[in-house]
N, C-alpha and C positions, 0 to 999 in steps of 0.2 A: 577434498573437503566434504564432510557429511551435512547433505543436507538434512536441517531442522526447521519446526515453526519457530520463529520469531514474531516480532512488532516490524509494522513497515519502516518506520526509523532507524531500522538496521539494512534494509536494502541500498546499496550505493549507487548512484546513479549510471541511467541507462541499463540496470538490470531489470528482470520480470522476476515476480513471482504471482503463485496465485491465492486466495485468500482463503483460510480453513474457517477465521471465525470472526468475529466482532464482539467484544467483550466491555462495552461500555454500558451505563445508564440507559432504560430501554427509550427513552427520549431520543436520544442522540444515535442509540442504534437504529433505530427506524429510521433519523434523518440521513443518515451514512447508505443503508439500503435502497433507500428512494434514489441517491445520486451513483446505484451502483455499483456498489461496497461490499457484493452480498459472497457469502460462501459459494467457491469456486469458478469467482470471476478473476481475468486475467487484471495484475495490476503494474503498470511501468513505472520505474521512479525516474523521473525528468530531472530535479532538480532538487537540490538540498542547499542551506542557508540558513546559519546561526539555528535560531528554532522553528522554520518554517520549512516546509515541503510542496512541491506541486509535481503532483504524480498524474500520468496517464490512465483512464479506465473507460472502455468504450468510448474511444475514438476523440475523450474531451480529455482537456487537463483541469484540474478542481487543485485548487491552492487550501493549506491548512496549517494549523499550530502543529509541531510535532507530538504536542499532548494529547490532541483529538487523534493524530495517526498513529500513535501507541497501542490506543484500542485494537486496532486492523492488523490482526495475526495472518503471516502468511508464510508460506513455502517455497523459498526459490526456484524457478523453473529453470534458470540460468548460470552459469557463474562465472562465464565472461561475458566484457560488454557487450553492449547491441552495438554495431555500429547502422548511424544513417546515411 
């Protein structure tokens, strides 16, 4: 499979990728950087649920709408699972 950017709401769980961009409102993009969000950090997706998401990044996990994580363009580093 060729990897591309995508939105993190296309990451499956227990995969990584890492983040190329953030293309939201700059309100919200600044708030997303501050928890860590930022181009070229690594991001885990832990969990998926209807339209909610709680993904891994620096060592925390941060719960979110899948609409706030649409903004968060990233490149898969992965594309089999992680196992723990």
């Amino acid at each position: 499979m060729k990897k591309r950017v995508r939105p993190l709401t296309e990451i499956e769980e227990g995969h990584t990728a890492v983040i190329t961009a953030v293309v939201a409102i700059p309100s919200l993009r600044q708030r997303l950087y501050e928890l860590g969000f930022c181009p070229d950090a690594n991001v885990r997706m832990a969990l998926k649920a209807h339209d909610r998401i709680v993904c891994e990044i620096e060592m925390t996990r941060i719960g979110m709408h899948s609409s706030i994580a649409s903004t968060i363009l990233v490149l898969p580093i992965d594309e089999h699972r992680v196992r723990q």
